[in-house]
LOLOLO-722034 format. One record per residue (C-alpha): residue in one letter; x, y, z. Coordinates in steps of 0.5 Angstrom, whole numbers, padded with zeros to 4 digits, always signed. Layout:
<recs>
AXYZ...
</recs>
This chain:
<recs>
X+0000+0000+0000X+0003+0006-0002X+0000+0012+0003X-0001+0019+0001X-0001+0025+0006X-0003+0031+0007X+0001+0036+0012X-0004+0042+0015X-0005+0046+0021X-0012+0049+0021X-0014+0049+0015X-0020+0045+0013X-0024+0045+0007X-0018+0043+0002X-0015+0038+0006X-0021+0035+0008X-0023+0035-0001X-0017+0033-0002X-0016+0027+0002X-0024+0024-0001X-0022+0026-0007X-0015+0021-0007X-0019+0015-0004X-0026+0016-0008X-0021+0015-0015X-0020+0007-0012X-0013+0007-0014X-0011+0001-0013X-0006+0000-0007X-0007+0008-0006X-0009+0011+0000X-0009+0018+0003X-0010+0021+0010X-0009+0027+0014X-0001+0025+0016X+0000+0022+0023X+0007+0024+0027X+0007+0020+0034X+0015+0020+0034X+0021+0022+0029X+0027+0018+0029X+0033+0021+0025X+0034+0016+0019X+0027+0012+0019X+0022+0012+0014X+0015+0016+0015X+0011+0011+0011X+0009+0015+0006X+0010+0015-0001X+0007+0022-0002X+0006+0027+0002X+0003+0034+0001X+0005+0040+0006X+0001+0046+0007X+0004+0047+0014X+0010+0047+0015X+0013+0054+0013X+0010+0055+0021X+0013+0050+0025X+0020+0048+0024X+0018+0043+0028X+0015+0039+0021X+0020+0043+0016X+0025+0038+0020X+0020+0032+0020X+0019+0033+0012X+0027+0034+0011X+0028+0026+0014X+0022+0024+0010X+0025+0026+0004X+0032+0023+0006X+0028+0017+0007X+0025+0017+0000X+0017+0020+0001X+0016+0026-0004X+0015+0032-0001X+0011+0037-0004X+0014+0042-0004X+0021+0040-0004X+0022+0041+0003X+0031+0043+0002X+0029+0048-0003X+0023+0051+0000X+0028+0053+0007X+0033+0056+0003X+0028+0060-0002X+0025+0067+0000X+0022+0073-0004X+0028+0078-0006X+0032+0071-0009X+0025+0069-0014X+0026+0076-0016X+0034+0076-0018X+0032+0069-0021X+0027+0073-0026X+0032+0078-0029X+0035+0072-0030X+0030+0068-0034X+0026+0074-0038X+0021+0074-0033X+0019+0082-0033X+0018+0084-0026X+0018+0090-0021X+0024+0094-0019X+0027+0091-0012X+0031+0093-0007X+0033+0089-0001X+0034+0093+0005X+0038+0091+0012X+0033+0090+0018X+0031+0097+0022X+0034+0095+0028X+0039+0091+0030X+0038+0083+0030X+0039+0079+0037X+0046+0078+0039X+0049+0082+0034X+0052+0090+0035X+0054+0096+0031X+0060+0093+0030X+0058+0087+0026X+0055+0091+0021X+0062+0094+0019X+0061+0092+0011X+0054+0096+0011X+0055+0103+0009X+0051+0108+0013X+0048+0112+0011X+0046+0108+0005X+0045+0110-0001X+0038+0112-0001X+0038+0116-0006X+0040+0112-0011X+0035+0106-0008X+0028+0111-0008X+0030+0113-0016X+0031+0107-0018X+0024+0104-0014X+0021+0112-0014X+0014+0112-0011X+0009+0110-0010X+0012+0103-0008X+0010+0098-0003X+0015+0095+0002X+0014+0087+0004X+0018+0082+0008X+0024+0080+0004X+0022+0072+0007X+0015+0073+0005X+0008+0072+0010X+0002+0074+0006X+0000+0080+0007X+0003+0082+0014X+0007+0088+0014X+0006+0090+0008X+0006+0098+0007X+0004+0102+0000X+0009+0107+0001X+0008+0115-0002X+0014+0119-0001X+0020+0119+0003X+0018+0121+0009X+0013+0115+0009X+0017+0110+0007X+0022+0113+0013X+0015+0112+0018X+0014+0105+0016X+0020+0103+0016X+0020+0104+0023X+0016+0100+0024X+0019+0094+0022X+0023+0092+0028X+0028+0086+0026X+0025+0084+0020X+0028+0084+0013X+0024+0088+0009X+0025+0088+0000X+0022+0096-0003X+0018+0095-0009X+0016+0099-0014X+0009+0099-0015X+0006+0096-0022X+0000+0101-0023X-0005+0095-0027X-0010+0094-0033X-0011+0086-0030X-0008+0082-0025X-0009+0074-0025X-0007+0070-0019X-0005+0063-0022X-0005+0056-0020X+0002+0051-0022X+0002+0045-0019X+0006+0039-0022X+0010+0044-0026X+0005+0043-0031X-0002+0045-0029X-0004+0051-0029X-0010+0055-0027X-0010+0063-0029X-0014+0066-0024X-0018+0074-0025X-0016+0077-0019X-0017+0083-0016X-0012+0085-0010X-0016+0092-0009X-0022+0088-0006X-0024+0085+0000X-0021+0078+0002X-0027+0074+0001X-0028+0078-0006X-0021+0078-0009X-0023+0073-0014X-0029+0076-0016X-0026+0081-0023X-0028+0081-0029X-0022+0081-0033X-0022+0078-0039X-0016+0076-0042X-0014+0073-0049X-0013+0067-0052X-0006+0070-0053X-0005+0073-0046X-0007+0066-0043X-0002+0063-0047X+0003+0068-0045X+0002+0068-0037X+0002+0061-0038X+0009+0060-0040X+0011+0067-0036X+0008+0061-0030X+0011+0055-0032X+0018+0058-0033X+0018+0060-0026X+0016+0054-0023X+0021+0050-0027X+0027+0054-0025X+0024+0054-0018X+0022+0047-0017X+0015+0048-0014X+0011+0042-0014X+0006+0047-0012X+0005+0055-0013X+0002+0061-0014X+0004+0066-0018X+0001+0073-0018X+0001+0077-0026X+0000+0085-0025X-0001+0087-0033X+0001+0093-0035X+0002+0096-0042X+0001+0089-0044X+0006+0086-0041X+0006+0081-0035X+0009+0083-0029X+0011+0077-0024X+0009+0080-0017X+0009+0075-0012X+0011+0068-0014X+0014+0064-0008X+0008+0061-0005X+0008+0054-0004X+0002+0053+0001X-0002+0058-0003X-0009+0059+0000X-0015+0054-0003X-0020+0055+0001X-0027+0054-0002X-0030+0060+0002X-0025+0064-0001X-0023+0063-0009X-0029+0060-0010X-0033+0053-0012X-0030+0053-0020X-0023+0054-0018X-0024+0050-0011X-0026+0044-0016X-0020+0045-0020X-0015+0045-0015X-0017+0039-0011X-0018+0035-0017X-0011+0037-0020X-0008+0036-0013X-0010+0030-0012X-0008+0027-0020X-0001+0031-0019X-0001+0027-0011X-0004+0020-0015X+0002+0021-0021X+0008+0023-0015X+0005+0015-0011X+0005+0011-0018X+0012+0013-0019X+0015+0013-0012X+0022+0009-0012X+0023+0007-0004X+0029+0009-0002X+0031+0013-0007X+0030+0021-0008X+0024+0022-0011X+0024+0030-0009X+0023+0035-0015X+0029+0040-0016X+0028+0046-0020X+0032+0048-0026X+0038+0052-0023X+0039+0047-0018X+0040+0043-0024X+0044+0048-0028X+0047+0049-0022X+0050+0041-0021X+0050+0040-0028X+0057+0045-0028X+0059+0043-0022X+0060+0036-0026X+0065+0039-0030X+0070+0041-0025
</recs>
């Protein structure tokens, strides 16, 4: 029997669908359920072929639990090595390097002083910094968010200077990224799970949450086909099994906004019973797919293309 197991904290309405959904296929010798941990010894199998995580980015405590199954052999989705070192300003350095167009970004160094460091361990830093050079290249208005990411907490639509200088003391220890803003025509949050299922999504940011997914954008069959590979190139070179990329378009062009999002929100309440079908339906043939392949004892993870890239030069030395 290979099991399929989905990893979550409180979320319901997807992992509860899910799971339903795998076993109502009757595959044979496929089971799925929620993952059950009673104890976590180094080196030891976790049981399961496959497993989905939608949690873990919260609790450290099942990032590492997911990092010995993987060794041990269960596919994790998402990979969970890659998705410890992966953060916001990484994906965006990636997209230059690709032809994704995306926002101009900045990284800045936190407000205040990290725990335990001092003064003298920013001796590299230079201060003032070069903030006239950074609010030319970004100007304004431009948004400020996590570098590491976290939804929609503190984020801040910054106007002037002297705004961005108020907020950003706020900010305490965290390691913000400055962003230009991208003023929209559309913007369409997008499904990829598998690296090869898509699902484009209209989108409208400026809404309330439970009404973001009600937009009347329209696109093209020419915009579709052009999202999609915007969509697919990121996932690949990035390695997500599952993802969302967000595309604000803007004099035609697609810019990636946000595409580090590998426990994106599919909860039925809120992007409704169309894509909430789509997902579950999608998810649950990736997971089924994952199982079918599943080589005990071996690394059945999914690495992306500049991980690859990245090994493959190493080879020639």
């Amino acid at each position: 029997m290979r099991k399929i197991g989905i990893l979550h904290g409180k979320e319901r309405s997807f992992p509860e669908a899910f799971v339903e959904r795998v076993n109502s296929k009757n595959i044979d010798g496929i089971i799925a359920e929620p993952v059950r941990i009673d104890k976590v010894m180094q080196g030891e199998a976790s049981g399961y072929a496959v497993i989905i995580d939608r949690i873990s980015q919260d609790v450290p405590f099942y990032r590492a639990y997911l990092k010995n199954a993987a060794l041990c052999g269960t596919a994790v989705i998402n990979n969970p090595f890659w998705w410890s070192a992966d953060e916001k300003f990484f994906n965006n350095c990636l997209a230059t390097k690709i032809d994704v167009p995306v926002p101009k970004t900045v990284i800045l160094p936190s407000r205040e002083l990290p725990d335990d460091t001092s003064d003298e361990s920013f001796s590299n830093l230079a201060y003032p910094l070069d903030w006239e050079g950074i609010f030319k290249y970004t100007g304004f208005p431009a948004y400020m968010k996590p570098f590491a990411g976290g939804g929609w907490k503190s984020v801040y639509k910054l106007t002037s200077i002297e705004d961005f200088f108020e907020k950003h003391a706020e900010t305490e220890q965290l390691v913000m990224m400055l962003q230009e803003e991208i003023i929209f025509e559309e913007y369409y949050r997008c499904y990829c799970i598998g690296g090869k299922y898509v699902k484009i999504m209209p989108y409208e940011p400026r809404n309330p949450h439970h009404l973001r997914y009600v937009a009347n954008f329209t696109p093209t069959p020419e915009r579709l086909k052009q999202m999609e590979d915007i969509v697919l190139r990121i996932n690949h070179y990035l390695g997500y099994d599952f993802n969302t990329v967000e595309l604000a378009v803007r004099n035609g062009v697609p810019y990636a906004i946000d595409f580090c999002n590998p426990a994106p929100d599919a909860d039925k309440n809120s992007v409704g019973e169309e894509n909430f079908t789509w997902v579950v339906e999608t998810a649950a043939n990736f997971a089924i797919e994952k199982a079918l392949a599943f080589e005990p004892g071996k690394d059945n993870l999914t690495w992306g293309k500049y991980i690859q890239n990245s090994a493959a030069k190493r080879t020639l030395y």
